[in-house]
KOLLOVO-143183 format. One record per residue: residue in three letters; x, y, z of N, C-alpha, C in turn. Coordinates in steps of 0.1 Angstrom, whole numbers, plus 5000, padded with zeros to 4 digits. Layout:
BEGIN
alaXYZXYZXYZ...
END
This chain:
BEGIN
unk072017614256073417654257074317554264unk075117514259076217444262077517494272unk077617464287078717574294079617484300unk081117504298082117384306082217494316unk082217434330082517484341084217384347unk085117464346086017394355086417464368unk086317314379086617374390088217384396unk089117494402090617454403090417344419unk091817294419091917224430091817314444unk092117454437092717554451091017544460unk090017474450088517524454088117394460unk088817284461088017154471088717104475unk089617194484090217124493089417094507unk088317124510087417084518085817004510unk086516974499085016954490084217024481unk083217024474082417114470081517194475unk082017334473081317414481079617414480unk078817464491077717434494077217534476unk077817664478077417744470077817724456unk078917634454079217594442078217504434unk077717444446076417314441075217414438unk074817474444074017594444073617634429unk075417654426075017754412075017664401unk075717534406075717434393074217364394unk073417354405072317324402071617354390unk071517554395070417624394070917664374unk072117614372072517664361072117534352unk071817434354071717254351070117274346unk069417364353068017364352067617454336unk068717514333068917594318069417544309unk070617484314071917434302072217314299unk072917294295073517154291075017174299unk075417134309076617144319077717034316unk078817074316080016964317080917054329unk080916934336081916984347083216914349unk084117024349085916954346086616974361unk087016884366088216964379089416934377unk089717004385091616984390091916904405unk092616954412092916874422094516854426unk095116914421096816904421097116894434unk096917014445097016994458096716884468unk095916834464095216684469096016604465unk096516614453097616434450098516464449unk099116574452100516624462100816604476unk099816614485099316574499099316414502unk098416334491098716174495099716124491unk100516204478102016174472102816154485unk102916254491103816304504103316174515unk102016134515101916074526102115934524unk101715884513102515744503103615744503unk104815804508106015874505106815854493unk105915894484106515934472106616094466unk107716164471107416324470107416424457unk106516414454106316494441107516604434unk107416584426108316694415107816764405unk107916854408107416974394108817044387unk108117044375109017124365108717264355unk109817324353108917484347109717454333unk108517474320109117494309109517614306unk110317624296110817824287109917924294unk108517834287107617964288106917964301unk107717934313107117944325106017854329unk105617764325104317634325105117564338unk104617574349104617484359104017364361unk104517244359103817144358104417004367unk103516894369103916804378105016724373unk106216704373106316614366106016434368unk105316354362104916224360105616094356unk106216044365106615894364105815814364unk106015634363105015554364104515574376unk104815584389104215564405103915634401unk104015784399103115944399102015904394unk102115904381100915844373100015734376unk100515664388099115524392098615654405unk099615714413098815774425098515914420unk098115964409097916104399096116034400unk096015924390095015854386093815854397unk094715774404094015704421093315844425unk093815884424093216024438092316084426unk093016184413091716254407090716144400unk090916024392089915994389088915894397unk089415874410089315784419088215884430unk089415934442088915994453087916134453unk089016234442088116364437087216344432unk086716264421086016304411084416214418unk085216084428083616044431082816154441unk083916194452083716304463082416394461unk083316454445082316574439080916464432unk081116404425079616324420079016314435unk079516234445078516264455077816364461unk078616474462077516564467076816614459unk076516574442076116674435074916574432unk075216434436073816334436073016354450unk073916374464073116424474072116534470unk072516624466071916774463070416734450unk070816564447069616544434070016574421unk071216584417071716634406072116544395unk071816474385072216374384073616354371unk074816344380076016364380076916214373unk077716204363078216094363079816104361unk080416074370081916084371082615994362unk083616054353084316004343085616074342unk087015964338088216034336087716004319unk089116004315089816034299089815854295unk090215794307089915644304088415594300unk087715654306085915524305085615634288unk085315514282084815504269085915564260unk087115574259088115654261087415814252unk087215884266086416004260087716084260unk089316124266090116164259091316114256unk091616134244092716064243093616154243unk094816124243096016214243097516144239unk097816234236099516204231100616214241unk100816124248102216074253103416154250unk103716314258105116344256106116294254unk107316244245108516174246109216254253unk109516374251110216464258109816594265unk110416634271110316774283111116844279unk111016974277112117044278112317154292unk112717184300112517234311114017344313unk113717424325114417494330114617484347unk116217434348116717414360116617494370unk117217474383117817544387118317674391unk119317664379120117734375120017844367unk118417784353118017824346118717784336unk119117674333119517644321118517544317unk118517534303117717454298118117274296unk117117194298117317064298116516964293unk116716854288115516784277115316644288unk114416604295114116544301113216434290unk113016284302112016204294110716254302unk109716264288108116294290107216264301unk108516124308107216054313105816024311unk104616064323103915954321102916104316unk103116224309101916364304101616294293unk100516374293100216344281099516544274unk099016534262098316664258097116564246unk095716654253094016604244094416594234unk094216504227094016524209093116504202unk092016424215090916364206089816364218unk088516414216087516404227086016314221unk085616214232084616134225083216224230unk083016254219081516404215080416294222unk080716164212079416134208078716044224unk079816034234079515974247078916114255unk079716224254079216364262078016454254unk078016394246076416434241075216354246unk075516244244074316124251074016114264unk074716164270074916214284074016334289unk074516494280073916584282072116574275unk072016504266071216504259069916424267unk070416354277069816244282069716304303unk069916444301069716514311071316504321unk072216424320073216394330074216514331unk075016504340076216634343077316544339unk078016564330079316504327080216544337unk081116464346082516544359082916494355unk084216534349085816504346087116534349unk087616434355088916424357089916424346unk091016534349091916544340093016444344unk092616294335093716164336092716164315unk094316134309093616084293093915934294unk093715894282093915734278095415754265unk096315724270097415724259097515594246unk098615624241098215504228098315394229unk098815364246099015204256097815174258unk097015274259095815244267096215294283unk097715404287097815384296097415514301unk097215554312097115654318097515824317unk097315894315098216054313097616144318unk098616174324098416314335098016424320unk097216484322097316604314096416774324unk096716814318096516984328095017034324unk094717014341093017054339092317154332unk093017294330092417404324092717364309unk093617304304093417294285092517124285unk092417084297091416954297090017034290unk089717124299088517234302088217254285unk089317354280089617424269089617284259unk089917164259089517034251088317064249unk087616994261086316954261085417054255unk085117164256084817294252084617304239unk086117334233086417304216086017164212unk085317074217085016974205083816964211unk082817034220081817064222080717174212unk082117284212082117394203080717444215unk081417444225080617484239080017654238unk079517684241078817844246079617924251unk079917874262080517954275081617874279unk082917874283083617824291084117874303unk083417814315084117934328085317844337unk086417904340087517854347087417904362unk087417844371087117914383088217884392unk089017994397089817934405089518014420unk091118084426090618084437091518314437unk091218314428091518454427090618524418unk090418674419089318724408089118734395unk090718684387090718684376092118724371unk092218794356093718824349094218934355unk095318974365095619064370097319104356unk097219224354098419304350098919414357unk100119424357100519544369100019544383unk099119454384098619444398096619514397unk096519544386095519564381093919474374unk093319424380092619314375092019374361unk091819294350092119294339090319234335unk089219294330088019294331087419194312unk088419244308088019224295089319184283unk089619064274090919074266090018994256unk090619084245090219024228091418894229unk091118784219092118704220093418704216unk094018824214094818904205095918984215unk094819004222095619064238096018974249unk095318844248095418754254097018684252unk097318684241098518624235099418704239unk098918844240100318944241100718944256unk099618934266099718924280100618834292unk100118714279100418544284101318554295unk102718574290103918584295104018664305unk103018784311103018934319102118824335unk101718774334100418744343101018634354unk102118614355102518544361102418344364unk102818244368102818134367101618034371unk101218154381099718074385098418064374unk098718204370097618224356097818184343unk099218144337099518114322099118044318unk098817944326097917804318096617824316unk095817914325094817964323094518054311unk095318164310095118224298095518144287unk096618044284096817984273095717844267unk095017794280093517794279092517814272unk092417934277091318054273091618044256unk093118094251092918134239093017994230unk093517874234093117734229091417694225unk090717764238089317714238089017844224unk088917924226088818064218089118014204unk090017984201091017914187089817784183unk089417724193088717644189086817614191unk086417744189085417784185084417814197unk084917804212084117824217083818034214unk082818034221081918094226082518254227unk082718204244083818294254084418234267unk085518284270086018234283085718324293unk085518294306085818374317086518324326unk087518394330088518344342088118394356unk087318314367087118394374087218354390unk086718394402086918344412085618274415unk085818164420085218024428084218094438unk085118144441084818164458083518274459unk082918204477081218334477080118244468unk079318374466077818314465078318364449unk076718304440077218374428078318384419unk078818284423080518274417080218244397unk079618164397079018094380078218214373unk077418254380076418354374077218424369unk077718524384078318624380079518644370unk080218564365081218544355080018544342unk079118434342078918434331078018594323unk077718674334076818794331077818874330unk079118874333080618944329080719064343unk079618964352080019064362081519044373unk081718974373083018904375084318904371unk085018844372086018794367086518884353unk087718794341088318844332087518764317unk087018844310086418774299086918764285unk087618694280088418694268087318594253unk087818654245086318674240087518684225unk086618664213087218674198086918804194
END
């Protein structure tokens, strides 16, 4: 079985948890593993201390995102495919795991398309067409490097930075990185782990969604979760398995999603 595990940023801000290694071990000794992270809070933090102060933008549909200039995009790079992504290979080689850290650049395993434009909401709430800067969105994943990898016993870690059609750098958003990699894996399982229990509605945690309901919800779940559900039904659309959205945090965090004891499982 084939399982993308992504980790959110909200979950290493002190590193990789002891118990996160734990489960990605013990799950490594079954599966064929690709591990995806985030990290937004971290290269918000050395933004701020580089003093260059980060900016986010919200589209129509509520999508909160960084927005990316050229500086953003060299210190976006630096930190996830740089600082995060060796951090985590380290402790997952301490632990014996044999882990190989890669963004969207090396071999160019993703490529993406260069936004020309933004369309965003101010303010005010009016609508505005901004330049794309330096985002990008997956359009292309190299199988045949993350096959040889898994096939050859290794943990794929991936940093959500792609290769644009410069060859230059692009920020693109870790959970549809997740939901990429997945769909051209045509992966098993895709688990998203953040730092809450899963799809809450009305304040109600939300145990189970056909991808049908997933669509209808999108918009109800609030800012923190949209990209996550819009994710889910991306990866879903493109042949994985099933998603589960679930919490990081504790012992058992991987298992228990994947046995649906957990978290929110959206499913075809």
């Amino acid at each position: 079985m084939i399982v993308v595990v992504k980790v959110g940023g909200d979950l290493l801000a002190n590193g990789l948890s002891k118990e996160l290694i734990d489960e990605l071990e013990a799950l490594k000794k079954e599966h064929q593993v690709v591990l995806v992270h985030g990290g937004g809070d971290i290269v918000t933090e050395i933004s701020n201390k580089l003093g260059h102060e980060p900016k986010f933008v919200t589209s129509p549909r509520g999508f909160r995102s960084r927005y990316t200039d050229k500086e953003t995009a060299e210190i976006y790079t630096m930190v996830m495919a740089g600082k995060i992504n060796k951090e985590i290979v380290s402790a997952l080689q301490k632990r014996g795991i044999a882990a190989v850290g890669l963004s969207g650049l090396d071999g160019s395993l993703m490529r993406a398309k260069r936004k020309k434009q933004l369309i965003i909401v101010d303010e005010r709430g009016r609508k505005r067409v901004i330049d794309g800067g330096y985002t990008g969105q997956v359009e292309q994943v190299n199988t045949v490097l993350l096959r040889i990898l898994l096939e050859n016993e290794y943990m794929p870690v991936i940093a959500p930075v792609a290769i644009g059609e410069e060859a230059e750098p692009l920020n693109v958003d870790g959970d549809r990185t997740a939901a990429s990699v997945a769909s051209a894996l045509k992966a098993d399982r895709l688990v998203l782990l953040t730092d809450v229990e899963g799809v809450y509605l009305n304040e109600k945690l939300i145990n189970n969604l056909h991808i049908s309901e997933a669509k209808e919800v999108m918009n109800n779940v609030g800012a923190g979760m949209i990209t996550k559900v819009y994710a889910a039904v991306e990866a879903i659309e493109g042949r994985v398995g099933e998603v589960v959205i679930a919490s990081g945090l504790g012992k058992e965090a991987i298992s228990s999603a994947l046995a649906h004891k957990s978290g929110t499982v959206i499913h075809r």
